[in-house]
C-alpha positions as CSV (number, residue, x, y, z in Angstrom):
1,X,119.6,98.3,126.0
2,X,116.3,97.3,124.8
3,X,114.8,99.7,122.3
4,X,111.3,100.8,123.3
5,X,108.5,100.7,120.6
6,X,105.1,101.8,120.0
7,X,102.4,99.9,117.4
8,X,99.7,101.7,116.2
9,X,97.1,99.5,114.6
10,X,93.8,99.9,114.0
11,X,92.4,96.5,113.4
12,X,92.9,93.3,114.6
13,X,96.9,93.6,114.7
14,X,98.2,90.1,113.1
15,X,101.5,91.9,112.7
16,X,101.4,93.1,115.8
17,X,101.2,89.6,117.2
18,X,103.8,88.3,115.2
19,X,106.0,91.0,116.5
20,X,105.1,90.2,120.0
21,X,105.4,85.8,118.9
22,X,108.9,86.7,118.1
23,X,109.8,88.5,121.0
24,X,108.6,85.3,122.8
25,X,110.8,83.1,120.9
26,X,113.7,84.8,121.5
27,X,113.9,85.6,117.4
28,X,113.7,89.4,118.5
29,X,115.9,90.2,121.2
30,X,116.8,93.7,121.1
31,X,113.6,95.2,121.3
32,X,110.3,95.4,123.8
33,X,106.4,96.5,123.2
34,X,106.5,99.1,125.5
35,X,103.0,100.8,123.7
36,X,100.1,100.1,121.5
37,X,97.7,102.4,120.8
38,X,94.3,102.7,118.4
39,X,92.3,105.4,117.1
40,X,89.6,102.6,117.4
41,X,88.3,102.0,120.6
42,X,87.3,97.8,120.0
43,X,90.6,97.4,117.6
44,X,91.2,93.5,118.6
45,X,94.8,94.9,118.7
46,X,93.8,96.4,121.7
47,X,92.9,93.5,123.2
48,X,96.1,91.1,122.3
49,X,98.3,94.1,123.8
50,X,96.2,93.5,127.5
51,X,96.9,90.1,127.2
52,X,100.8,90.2,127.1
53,X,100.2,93.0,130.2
54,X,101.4,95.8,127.2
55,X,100.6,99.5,127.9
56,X,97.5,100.2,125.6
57,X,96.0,103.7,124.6
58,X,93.1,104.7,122.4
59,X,92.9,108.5,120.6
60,X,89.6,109.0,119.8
61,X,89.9,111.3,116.5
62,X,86.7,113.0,117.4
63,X,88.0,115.0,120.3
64,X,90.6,117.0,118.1
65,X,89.8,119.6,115.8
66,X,92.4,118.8,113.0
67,X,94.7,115.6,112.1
68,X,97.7,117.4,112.9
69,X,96.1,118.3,116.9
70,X,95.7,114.8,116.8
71,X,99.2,113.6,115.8
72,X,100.6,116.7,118.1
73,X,98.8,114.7,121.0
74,X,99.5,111.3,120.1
75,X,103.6,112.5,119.5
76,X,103.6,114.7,123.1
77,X,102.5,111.0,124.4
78,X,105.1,108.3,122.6
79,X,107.8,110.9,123.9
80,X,106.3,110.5,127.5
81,X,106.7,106.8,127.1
82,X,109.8,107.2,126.0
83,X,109.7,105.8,122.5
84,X,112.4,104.8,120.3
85,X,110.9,103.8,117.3
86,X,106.8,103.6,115.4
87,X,105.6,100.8,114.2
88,X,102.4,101.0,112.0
89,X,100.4,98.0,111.7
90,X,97.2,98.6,109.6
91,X,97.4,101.7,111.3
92,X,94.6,104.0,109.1
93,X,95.3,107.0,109.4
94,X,97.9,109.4,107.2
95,X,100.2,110.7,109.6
96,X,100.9,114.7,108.8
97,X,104.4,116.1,108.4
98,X,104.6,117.1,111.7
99,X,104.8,113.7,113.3
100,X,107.1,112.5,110.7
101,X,109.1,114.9,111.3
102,X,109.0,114.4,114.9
103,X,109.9,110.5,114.5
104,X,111.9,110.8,111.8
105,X,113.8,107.9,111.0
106,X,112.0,106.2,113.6
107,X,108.6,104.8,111.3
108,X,108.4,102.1,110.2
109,X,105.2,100.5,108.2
110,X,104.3,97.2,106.5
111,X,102.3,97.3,103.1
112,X,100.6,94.3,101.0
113,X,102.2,95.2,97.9
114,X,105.4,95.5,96.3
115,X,105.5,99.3,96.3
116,X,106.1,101.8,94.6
117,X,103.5,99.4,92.5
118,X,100.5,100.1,93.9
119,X,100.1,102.1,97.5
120,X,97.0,103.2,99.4
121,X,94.4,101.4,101.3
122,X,93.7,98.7,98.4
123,X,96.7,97.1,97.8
124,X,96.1,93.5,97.5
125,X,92.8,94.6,95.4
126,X,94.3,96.8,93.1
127,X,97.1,94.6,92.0
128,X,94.7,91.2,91.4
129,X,92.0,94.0,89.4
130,X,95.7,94.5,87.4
131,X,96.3,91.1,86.7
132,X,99.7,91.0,88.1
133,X,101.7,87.4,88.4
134,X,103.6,88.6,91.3
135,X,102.9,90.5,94.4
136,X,104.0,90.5,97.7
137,X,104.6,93.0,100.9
138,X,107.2,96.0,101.5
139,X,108.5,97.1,104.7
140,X,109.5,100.7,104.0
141,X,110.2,104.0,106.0
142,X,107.1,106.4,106.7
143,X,107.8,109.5,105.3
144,X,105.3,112.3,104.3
145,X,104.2,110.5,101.4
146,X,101.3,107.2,101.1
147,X,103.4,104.6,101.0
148,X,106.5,106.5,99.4
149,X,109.4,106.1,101.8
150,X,112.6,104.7,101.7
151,X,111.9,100.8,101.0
152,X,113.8,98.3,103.8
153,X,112.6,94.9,102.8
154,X,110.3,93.2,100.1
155,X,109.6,89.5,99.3
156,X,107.8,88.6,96.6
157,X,104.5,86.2,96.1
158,X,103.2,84.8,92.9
159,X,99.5,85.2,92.4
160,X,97.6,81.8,91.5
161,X,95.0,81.7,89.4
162,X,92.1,81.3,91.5
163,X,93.4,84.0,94.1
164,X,90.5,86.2,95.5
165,X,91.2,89.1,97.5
166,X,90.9,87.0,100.8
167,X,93.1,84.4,99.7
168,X,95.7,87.0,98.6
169,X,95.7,89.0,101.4
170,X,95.9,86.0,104.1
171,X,99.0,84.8,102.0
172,X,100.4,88.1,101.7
173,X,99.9,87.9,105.9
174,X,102.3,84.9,106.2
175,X,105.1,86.7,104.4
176,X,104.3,90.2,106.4
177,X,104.6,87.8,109.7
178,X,107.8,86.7,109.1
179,X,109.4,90.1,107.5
180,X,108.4,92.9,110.1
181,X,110.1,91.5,112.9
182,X,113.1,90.9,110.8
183,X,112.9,94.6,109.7
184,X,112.4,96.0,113.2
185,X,115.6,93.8,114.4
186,X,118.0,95.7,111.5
187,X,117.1,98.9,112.8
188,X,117.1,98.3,116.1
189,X,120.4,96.9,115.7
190,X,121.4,100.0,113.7
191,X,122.4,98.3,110.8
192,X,119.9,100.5,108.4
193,X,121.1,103.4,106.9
194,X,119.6,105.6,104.6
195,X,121.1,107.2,101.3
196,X,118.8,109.2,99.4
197,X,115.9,106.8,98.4
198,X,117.8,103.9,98.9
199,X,118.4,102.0,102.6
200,X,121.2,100.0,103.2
201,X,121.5,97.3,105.4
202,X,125.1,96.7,106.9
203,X,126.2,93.1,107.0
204,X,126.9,91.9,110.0
C-alpha cells in the first residue's frame, strides 16, 4: 500500500519537485503526494503541486490566535487526509510540541548543513561566515527541537574557495535532491528505526 504524504513548504519547493521527479521515474515507488500545503499563499510550491493535479492547502497564520491553534488545525486536517507521514520542505515555521507529538515518528525535514553543526534558518550562511572546508545537507527526524532530531542521512560537500552563499546553497540543492527521496523511501519501507539519538537503517 502506498504511504500517503503531506509536504509543507513555504517557498518555491525544489525538494518538493524532486520528490514528485522521483515518483515519476519510478525511483520512489512506495509512496504518493497525496497533500501540500503553505502558510504562504503565492509559495511557487503551491503552484508545482496544481500542476501534478496534487491536493494543495494554504493556512493563513493570521486567522489563529497562537502557533499551537495553528498546528491544532493544520494536524485535525493531515488526519482528515489521511496522512502517513510529514515532509517539511523549507517549511518556516517551528512546529510546537503538540504536532510533534501528534506525528511523531512521522517528520521528516531536510537541512543545508551538516547538523548538529550549525541549525536554524542560516545554515549555508553561517557555516561559509565559519570558514568551514566541508558542508553539506542532513535529513533528520523533527522532533521538538530546531533542527535537533534523530539524524537519517548526511552527505557531505566541500566548500571551494570562491563559494558565495548562492553558489553554496544551489550546490547544497543538488545533494538535498537526490537524498530526500532516498530518505522518504527507507521509512516508507520501514527500514528506519530509532534508538535513542541514533537511527538505524536495516539492510535490506
Amino acid at each position: 500500500m502506498l504511504k500517503r504524504i503531506a509536504v509543507l513548504a513555504s517557498g518555491r519547493g525544489s525538494n518538493l519537485q524532486a520528490i514528485i521527479d522521483a515518483i515519476e521515474s519510478g525511483t520512489m515507488q512506495n509512496v504518493a503526494v497525496a497533500l501540500v500545503v503553505s502558510d504562504r499563499k503565492n509559495a511557487y510550491a503551491l503552484e508545482r503541486a496544481r500542476q501534478k493535479n496534487i491536493l494543495t492547502a494554504y493556512f493563513n497564520s493570521r486567522l489563529f490566535i497562537s502557533r499551537e491553534e495553528y498546528d491544532r488545525e493544520l494536524v485535525a486536517y493531515l488526519e482528515e487526509q489521511q496522512i502517513d507521514l510529514v515532509v517539511l520542505a523549507g517549511f518556516m515555521r517551528l512546529l510546537t510540541p503538540y504536532f510533534v507529538l501528534a506525528f511523531q515518528g512521522r517528520i521528516l525535514n531536510i537541512h543545508p548543513s551538516l547538523l548538529p553543526a550549525f541549525p536554524g534558518m542560516n545554515g549555508v550562511a553561517d557555516a561559509l561566515a565559519w570558514g568551514v572546508k566541508v558542508t553539506g545537507c542532513t535529513v533528520h527526524f523533527v522532533d521538538e527541537g530546531l533542527d535537533t532530531g534523530p539524524i537519517i542521512l548526511q552527505e557531505a560537500l566541500p566548500v571551494a574557495r570562491d563559494d558565495t552563499v548562492e553558489t553554496l546553497h544551489q550546490r547544497i540543492h543538488a545533494l538535498e535532491h537526490r537524498l530526500y527521496p532516498l530518505a522518504i523511501s527507507l521509512w516508507a519501507e520501514g527500514r528506519l528505526k530509532i534508538e535513542g539519538r541514533r537511527c538505524l537503517i536495516d539492510e535490506e
